[in-house]
C-alpha positions as CSV (number, residue, x, y, z in Angstrom):
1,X,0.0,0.0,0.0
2,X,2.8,2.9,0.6
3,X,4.6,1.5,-2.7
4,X,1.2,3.1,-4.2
5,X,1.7,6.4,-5.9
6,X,-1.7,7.7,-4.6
7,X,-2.0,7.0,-1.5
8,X,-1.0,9.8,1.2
9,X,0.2,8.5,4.6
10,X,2.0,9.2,7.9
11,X,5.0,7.0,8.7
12,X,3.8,4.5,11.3
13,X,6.0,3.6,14.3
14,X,4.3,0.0,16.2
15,X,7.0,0.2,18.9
16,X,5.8,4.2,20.4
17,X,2.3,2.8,20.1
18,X,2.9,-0.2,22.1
19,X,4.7,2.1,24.8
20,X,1.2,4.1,25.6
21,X,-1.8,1.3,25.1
22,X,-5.1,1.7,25.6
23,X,-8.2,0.4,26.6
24,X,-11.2,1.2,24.3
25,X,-13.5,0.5,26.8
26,X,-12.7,3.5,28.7
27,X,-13.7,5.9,26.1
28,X,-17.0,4.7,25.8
29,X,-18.7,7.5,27.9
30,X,-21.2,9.1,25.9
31,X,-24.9,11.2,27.1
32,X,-27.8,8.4,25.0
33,X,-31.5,9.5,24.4
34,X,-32.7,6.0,24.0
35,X,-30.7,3.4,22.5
36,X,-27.5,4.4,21.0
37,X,-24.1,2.8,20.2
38,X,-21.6,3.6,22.2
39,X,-18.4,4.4,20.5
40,X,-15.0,6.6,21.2
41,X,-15.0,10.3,21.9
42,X,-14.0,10.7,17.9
43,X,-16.5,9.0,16.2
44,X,-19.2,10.4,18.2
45,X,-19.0,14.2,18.5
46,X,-21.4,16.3,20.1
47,X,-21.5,19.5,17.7
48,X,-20.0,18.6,14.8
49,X,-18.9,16.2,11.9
50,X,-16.5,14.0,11.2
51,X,-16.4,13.1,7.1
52,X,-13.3,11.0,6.2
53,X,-12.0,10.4,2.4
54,X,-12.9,6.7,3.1
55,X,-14.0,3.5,5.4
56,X,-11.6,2.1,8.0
57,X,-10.5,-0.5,6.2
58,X,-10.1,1.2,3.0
59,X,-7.7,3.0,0.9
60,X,-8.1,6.4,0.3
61,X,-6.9,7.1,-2.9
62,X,-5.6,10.6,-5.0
63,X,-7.1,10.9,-8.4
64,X,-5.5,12.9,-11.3
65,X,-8.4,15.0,-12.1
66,X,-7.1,17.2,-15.0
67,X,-5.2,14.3,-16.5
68,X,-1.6,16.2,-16.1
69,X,0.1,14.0,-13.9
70,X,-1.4,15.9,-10.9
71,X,-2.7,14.0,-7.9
72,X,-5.7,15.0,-5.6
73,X,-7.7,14.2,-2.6
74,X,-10.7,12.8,-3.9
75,X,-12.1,14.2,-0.4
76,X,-11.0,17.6,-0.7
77,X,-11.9,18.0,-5.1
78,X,-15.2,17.0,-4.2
79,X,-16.0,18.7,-1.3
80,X,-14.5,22.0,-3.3
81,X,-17.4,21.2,-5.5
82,X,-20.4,20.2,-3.2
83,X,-19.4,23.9,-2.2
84,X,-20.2,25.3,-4.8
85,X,-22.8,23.5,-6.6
86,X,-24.8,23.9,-3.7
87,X,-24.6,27.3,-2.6
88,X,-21.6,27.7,-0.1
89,X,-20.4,26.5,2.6
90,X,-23.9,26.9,4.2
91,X,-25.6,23.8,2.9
92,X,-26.3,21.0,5.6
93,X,-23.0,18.7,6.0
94,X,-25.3,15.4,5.2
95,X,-26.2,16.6,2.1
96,X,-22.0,17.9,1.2
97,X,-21.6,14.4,2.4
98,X,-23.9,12.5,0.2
99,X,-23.0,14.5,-2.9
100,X,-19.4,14.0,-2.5
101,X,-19.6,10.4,-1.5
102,X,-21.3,9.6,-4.4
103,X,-19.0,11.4,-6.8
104,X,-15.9,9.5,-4.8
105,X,-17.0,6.3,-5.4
106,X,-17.8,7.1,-8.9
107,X,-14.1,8.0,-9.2
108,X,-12.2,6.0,-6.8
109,X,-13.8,2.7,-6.7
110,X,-13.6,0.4,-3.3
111,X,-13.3,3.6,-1.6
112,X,-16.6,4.8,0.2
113,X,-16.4,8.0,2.7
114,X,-18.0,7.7,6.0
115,X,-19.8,10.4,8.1
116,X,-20.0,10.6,12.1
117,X,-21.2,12.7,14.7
118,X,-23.7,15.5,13.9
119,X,-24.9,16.3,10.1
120,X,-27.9,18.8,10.2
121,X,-25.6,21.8,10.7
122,X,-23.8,23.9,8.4
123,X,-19.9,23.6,8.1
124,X,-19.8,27.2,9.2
125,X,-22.9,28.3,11.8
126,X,-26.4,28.5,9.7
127,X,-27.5,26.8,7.0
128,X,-30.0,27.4,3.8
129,X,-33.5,26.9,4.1
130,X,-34.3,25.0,0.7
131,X,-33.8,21.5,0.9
132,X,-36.1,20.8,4.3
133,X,-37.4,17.1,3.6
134,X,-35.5,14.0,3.1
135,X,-34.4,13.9,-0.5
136,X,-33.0,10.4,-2.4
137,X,-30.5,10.1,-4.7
138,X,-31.0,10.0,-8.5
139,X,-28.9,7.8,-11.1
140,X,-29.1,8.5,-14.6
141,X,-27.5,4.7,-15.9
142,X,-25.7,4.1,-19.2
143,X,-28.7,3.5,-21.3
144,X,-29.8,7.1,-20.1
145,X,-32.7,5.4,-17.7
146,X,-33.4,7.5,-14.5
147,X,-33.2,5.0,-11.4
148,X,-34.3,6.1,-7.7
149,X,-31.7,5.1,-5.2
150,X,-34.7,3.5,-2.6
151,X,-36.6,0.3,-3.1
152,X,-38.6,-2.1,-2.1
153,X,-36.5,-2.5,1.7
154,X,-37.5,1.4,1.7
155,X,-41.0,1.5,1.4
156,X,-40.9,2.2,-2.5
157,X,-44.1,1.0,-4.2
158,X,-44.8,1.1,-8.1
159,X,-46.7,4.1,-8.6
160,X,-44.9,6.6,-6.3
161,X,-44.1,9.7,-7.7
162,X,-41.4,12.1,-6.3
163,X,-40.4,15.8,-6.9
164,X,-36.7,16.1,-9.1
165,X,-34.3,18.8,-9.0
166,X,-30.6,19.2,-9.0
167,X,-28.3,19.4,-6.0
168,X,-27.9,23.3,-6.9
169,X,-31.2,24.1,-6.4
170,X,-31.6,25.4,-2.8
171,X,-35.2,26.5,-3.5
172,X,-37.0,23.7,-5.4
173,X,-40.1,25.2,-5.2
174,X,-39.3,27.8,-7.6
175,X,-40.8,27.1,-11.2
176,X,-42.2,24.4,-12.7
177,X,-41.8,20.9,-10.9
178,X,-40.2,17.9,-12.7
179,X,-42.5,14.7,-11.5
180,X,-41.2,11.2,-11.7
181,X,-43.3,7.6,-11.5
182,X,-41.9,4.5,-9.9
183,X,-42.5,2.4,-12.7
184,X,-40.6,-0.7,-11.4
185,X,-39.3,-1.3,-8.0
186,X,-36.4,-4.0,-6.8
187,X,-34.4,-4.2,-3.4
188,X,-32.5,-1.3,-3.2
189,X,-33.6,1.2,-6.0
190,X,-36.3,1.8,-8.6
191,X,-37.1,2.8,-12.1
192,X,-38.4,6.0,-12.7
193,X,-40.5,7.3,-15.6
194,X,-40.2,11.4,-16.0
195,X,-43.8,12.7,-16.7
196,X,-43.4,16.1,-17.9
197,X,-39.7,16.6,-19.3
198,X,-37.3,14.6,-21.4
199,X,-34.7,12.1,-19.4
200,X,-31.9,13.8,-20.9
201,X,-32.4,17.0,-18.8
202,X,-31.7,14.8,-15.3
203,X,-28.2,14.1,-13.9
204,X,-26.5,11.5,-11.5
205,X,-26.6,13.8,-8.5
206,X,-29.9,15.2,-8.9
207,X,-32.0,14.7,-5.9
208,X,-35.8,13.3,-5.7
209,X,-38.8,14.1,-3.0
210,X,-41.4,12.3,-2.2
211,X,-44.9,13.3,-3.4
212,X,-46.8,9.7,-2.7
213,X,-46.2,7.4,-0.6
214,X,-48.2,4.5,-1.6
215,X,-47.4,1.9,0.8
216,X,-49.3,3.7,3.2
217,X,-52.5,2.2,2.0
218,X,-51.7,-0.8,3.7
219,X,-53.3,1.0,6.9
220,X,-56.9,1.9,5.7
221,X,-58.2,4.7,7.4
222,X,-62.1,5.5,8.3
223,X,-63.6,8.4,9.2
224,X,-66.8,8.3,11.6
225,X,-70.1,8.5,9.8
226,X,-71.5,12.0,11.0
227,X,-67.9,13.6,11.3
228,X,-68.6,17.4,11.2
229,X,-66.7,19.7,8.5
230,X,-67.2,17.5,5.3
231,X,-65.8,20.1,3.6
232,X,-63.0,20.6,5.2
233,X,-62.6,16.6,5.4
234,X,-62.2,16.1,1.6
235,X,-59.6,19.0,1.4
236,X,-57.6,17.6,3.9
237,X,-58.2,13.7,2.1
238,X,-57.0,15.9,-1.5
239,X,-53.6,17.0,0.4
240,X,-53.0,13.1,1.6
241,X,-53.5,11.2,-1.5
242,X,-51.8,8.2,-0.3
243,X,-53.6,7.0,2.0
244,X,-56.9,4.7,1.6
245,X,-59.6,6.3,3.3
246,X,-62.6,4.5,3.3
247,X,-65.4,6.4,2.7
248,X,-68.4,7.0,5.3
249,X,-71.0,5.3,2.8
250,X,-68.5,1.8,2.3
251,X,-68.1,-1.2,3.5
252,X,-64.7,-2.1,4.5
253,X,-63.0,-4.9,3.1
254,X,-61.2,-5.1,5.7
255,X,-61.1,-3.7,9.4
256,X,-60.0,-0.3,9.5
257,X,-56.2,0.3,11.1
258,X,-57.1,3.7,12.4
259,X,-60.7,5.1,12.7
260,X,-61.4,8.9,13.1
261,X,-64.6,9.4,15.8
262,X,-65.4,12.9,17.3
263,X,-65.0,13.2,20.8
264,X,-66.5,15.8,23.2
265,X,-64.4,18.7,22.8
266,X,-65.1,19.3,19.2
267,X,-62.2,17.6,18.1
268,X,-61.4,14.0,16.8
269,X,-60.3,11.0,18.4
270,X,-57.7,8.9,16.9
271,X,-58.2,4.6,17.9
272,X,-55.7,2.0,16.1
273,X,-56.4,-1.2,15.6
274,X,-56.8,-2.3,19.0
275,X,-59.1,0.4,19.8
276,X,-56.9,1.8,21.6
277,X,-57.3,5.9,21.7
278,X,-54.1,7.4,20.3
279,X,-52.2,10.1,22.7
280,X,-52.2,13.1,20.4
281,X,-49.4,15.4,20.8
282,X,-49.8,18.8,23.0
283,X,-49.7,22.1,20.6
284,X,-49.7,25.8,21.5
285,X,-52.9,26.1,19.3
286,X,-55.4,23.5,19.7
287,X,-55.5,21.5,16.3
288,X,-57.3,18.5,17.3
289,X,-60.5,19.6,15.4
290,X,-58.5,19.7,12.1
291,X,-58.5,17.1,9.8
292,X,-55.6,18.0,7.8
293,X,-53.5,18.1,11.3
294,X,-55.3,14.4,12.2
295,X,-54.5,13.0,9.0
296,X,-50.5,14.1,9.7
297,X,-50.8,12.1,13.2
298,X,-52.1,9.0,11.3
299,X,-49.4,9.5,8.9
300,X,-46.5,9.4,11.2
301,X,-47.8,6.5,12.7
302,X,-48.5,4.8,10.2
303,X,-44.7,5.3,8.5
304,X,-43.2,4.6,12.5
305,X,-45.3,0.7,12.2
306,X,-44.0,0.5,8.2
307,X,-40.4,0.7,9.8
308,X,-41.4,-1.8,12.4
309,X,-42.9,-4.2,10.0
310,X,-39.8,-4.3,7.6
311,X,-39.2,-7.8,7.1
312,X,-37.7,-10.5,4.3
313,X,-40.3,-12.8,4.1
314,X,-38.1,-15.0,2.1
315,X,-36.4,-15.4,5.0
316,X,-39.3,-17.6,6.7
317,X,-38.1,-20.4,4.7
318,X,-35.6,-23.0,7.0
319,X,-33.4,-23.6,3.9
320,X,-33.3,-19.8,2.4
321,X,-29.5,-19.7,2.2
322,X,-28.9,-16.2,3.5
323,X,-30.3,-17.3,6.7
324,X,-27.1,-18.8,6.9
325,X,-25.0,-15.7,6.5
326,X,-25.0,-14.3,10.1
327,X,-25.7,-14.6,13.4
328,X,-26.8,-11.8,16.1
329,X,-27.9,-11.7,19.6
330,X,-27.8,-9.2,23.0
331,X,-26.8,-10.0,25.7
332,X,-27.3,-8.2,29.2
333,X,-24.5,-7.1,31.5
334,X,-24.4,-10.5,33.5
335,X,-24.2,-12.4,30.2
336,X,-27.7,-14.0,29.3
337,X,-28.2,-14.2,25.7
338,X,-31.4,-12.4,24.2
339,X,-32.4,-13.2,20.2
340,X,-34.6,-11.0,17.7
341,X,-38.0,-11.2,16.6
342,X,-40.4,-14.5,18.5
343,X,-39.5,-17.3,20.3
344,X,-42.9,-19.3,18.9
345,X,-42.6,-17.7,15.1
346,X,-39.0,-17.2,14.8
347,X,-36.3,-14.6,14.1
348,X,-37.4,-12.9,10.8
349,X,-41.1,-11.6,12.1
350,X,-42.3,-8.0,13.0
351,X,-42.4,-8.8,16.2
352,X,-45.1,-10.3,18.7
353,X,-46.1,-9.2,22.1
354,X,-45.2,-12.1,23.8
355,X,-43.2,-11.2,27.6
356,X,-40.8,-13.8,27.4
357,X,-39.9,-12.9,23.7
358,X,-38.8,-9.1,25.2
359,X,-35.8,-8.2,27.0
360,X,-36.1,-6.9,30.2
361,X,-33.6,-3.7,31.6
362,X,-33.6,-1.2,33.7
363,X,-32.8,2.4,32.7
364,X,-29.1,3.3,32.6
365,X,-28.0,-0.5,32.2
366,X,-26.2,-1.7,29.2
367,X,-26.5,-4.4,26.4
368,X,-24.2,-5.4,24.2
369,X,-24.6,-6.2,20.4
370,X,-22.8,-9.3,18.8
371,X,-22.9,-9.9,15.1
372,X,-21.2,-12.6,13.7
373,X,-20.7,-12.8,9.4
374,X,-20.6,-16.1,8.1
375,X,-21.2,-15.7,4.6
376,X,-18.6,-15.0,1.3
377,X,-19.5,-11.5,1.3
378,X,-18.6,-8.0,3.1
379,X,-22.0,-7.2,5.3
380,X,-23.1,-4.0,6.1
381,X,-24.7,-3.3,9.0
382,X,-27.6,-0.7,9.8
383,X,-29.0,0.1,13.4
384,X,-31.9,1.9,14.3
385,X,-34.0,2.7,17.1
386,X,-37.8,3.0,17.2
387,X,-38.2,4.7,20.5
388,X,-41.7,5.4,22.5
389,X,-42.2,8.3,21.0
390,X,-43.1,6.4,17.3
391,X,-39.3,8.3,16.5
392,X,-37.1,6.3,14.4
393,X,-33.4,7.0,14.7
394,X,-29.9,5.7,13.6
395,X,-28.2,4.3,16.6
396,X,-25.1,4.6,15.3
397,X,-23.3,7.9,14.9
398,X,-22.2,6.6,11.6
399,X,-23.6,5.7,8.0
400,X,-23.6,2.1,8.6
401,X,-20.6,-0.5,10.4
402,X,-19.2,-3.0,7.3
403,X,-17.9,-6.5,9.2
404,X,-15.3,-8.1,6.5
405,X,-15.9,-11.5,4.6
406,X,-12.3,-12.6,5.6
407,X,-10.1,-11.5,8.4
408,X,-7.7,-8.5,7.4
409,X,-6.1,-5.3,8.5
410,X,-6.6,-7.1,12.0
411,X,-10.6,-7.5,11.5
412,X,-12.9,-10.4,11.7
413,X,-15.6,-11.9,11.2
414,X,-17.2,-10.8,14.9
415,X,-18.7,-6.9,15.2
416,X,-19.3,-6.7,19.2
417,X,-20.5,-2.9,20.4
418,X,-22.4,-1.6,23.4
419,X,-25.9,0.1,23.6
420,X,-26.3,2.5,26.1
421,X,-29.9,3.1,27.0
422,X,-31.4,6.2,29.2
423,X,-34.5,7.3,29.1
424,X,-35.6,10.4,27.6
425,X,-36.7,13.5,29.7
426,X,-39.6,13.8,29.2
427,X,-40.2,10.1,30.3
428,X,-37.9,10.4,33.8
429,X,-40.6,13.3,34.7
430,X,-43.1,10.4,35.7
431,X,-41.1,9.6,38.5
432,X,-41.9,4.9,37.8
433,X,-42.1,4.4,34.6
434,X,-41.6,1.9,31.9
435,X,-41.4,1.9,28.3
436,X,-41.0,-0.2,25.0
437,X,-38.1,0.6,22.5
438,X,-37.7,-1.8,19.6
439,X,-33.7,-2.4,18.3
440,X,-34.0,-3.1,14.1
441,X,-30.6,-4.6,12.7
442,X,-30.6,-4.6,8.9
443,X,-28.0,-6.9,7.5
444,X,-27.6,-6.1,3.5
445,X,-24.4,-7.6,1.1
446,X,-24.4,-4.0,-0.4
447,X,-24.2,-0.4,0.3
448,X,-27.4,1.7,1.0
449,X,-28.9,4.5,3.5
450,X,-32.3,4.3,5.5
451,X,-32.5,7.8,6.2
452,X,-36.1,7.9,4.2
453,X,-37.4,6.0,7.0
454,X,-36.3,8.2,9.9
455,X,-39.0,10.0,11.7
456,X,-38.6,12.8,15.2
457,X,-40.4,12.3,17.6
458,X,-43.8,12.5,17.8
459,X,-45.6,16.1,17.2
460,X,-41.7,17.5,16.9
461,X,-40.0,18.2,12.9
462,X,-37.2,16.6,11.6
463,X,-34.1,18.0,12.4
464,X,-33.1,19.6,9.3
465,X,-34.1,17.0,6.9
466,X,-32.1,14.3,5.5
467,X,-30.6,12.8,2.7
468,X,-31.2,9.4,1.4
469,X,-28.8,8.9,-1.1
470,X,-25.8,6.3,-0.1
471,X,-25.7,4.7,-3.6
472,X,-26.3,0.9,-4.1
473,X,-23.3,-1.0,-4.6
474,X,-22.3,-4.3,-4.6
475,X,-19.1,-5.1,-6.8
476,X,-19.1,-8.7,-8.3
477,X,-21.1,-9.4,-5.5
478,X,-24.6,-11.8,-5.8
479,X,-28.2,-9.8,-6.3
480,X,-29.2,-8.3,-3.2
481,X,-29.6,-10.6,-0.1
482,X,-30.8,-8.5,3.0
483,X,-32.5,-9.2,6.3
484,X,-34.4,-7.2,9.1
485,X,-34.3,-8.3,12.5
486,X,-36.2,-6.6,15.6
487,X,-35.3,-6.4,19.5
488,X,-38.1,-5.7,21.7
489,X,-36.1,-3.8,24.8
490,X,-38.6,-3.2,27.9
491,X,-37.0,-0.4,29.7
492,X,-37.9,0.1,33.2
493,X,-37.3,2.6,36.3
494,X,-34.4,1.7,38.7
């Protein structure tokens, strides 16, 4: 590697670092809101962002970009030009990040930057207002085909449509909108079909938003007969086209996931499934009466339990080979081993509600994640949190963790990492309490992002947006194997 022309490095001395060592563990000291990973003081800054030219375990090549024998960072070129593609130095660091990772990659193959710590902040204090939603990454292929960098694992369904622009455009709202149809969806991305202007106007690096989401008529919604405001209630059921709302003169196919009564107060109640009466979120002014606002509770919701429900059903099959690929399991501070999804159904299932099937803790206590790769590939490894709140995070202050194929640079096969769990504020306030937090481990043989499926918490906005738009990649690899895997973590008061 330091016989290659373009690579930079520091001269390496193994003898001054075996004078001073070190135990990891001792850095692993962080403040968690819910379930985290712990990690070192350096990949998990409180402020501000970490972006590095490439992974750990990857080389982090120079590029001659003008073709005269002169070598760059492939870091620093890019970045250069994020900066000024976008607007300055202003623009949120996710979305420098995913614009120049994508470009590196494109360049530099094997090499894939990485991004820790905090990304919703400009690089220098404020940041433009124009990109405020998450956005996903748009491919223009060879054969000049537009492809959507989300699929089916996503929540993509044929149909969706999405908003295009270009990464320069801080204010897409301006002029006319370019619309795009999913037209065919796989794992990881999609086909899109431009409605309204010719392919050849869209460029790798353009971004999409979405307009439908039409998975979320797999939670039909009905609305209480007499419901007041009819008027009002078809506006509102115009600015939500994806949903299925089953209108007050049908008969449902099926039972209703969420049904829509009028309370007392001259507002609306909110019941799921269960009949269970839905906690609405407190507002300065009282929206509760609004069907626009209820139909934005129902839709959080219902994207927090299409998170939760993410699963391979291929994966239900005993001999599906990828099955075979890994193993993972928590265990608890004293050493008991805990396994995802049901005891009765197995590993690859939503969930269940089972006791036995959860894993008990108290607030403050630790777990510790151990995820073992058994398979012929490189596995990348996504943790999220979906906390009480029906907020889905990233647990890791990182894109993703990769755990090798074969042992080198000193790694194998074994990924081990602490969760710290603490409960939020707002929950300590009740003095006892206890709550439900679920852990979701996706296990994929090739490079994507789940920030579409993020969510805040509950009544609160996204912090800043984000940017869904890690490309797919997979090398020589085989199609897309993935897998989904949930912990059910009951957190009580000490």
């Amino acid at each position: 590697m330091r016989n290659d022309s373009s690579i930079r490095f520091l001269e390496y001395d193994p003898l001054i670092d075996a004078a001073y060592p070190s135990s990891h563990e001792q850095y692993l000291n962080p403040i968690y809101r819910h379930i985290a990973v712990s990690y070192d003081t350096l990949r998990n800054p409180s402020g501000y962002t970490i972006i590095t030219a490439s992974g750990p375990h990857e080389k982090a090549q120079e590029y001659d970009f003008s073709n005269n024998e002169q070598y760059h960072g492939a870091l620093s070129y890019f970045l250069l030009k994020a900066w000024k593609e976008s607007g300055g130095p202003a623009v949120k660091q996710q979305l420098i990040y995913q614009y120049l990772s994508t470009k590196v990659r494109k360049t530099c193959l094997g090499q894939n930057p990485m991004c820790y710590g905090t990304n919703n902040q400009g690089f220098f204090g404020g940041v433009l207002t124009g990109i405020n939603q998450t956005s996903i990454l748009v491919v223009r292929k060879p054969d000049k085909s537009i492809q959507l960098q989300a699929g089916h694992i996503h929540g993509i369904c044929d149909g969706d449509q999405f908003s295009l622009y270009s990464f320069g455009d801080i204010n897409p709202e301006s002029g006319e909108p370019i619309i795009a149809e999913v037209i065919y969806v796989r794992v990881l991305v999609s086909d899109l079909k431009l409605l309204n202007i010719a392919s050849t106007q869209v460029r790798t690096g353009w971004v999409a938003t979405p307009l439908t989401r039409l998975s979320l008529r797999k939670f039909p919604i009905q609305i209480q007969p007499d419901a007041p405001y009819l008027v009002h209630w078809e506006t509102a059921r115009k600015e939500h086209q994806s949903f299925n709302i089953i209108d007050r003169s049908q008969t449902p196919e099926q039972p209703p996931f969420f049904l829509v009564i009028q309370n007392n107060e001259n507002g609306y109640d909110i019941k799921d499934e269960s009949s269970t009466v839905i906690k609405q979120p407190n507002t300065i002014y009282d929206k509760r009466g609004n069907p626009s606002y209820i139909l934005d509770i129902i839709e959080h919701i219902a994207r927090f339990k299409l998170v939760k429900n993410i699963v391979n059903e291929a994966l239900t099959d005993p001999i599906y080979p990828f099955r075979e690929s890994f193993n993972i399991k928590l265990t608890n501070s004293i050493g008991k081993d805990f396994y995802p999804g049901c005891s009765q159904t197995g590993w690859f299932q939503p969930g269940c509600s089972h006791l036995e099937c959860s894993v008990e803790i108290k607030d403050g206590d630790k777990l510790y994640l151990h995820v073992n790769n058994k398979g012929d590939y490189d596995l990348y490894i996504y943790i999220y949190s979906l906390g009480p709140f029906w907020n889905v995070e990233n647990a890791l202050s990182a894109n993703y963790v990769v755990i090798s194929s074969s042992p080198m640079y000193n790694v194998t096969r074994d990924w081990k990492k602490e969760l710290g769990v603490e409960a939020s504020d707002d929950i300590k306030l009740q003095g006892r309490y206890q709550y439900e937090e679920i852990v979701k481990v996706f296990f994929i043989n090739r490079l994507t992002s789940f920030a579409l499926l993020e969510l805040p918490e509950f009544g609160k906005p996204m912090k800043g947006g984000r940017f869904c738009t890690d490309r797919a990649t997979g090398g020589d690899g085989p199609s897309e194997n993935w897998a989904a895997v949930n912990f059910r973590i009951r957190v009580s008061s000490k």
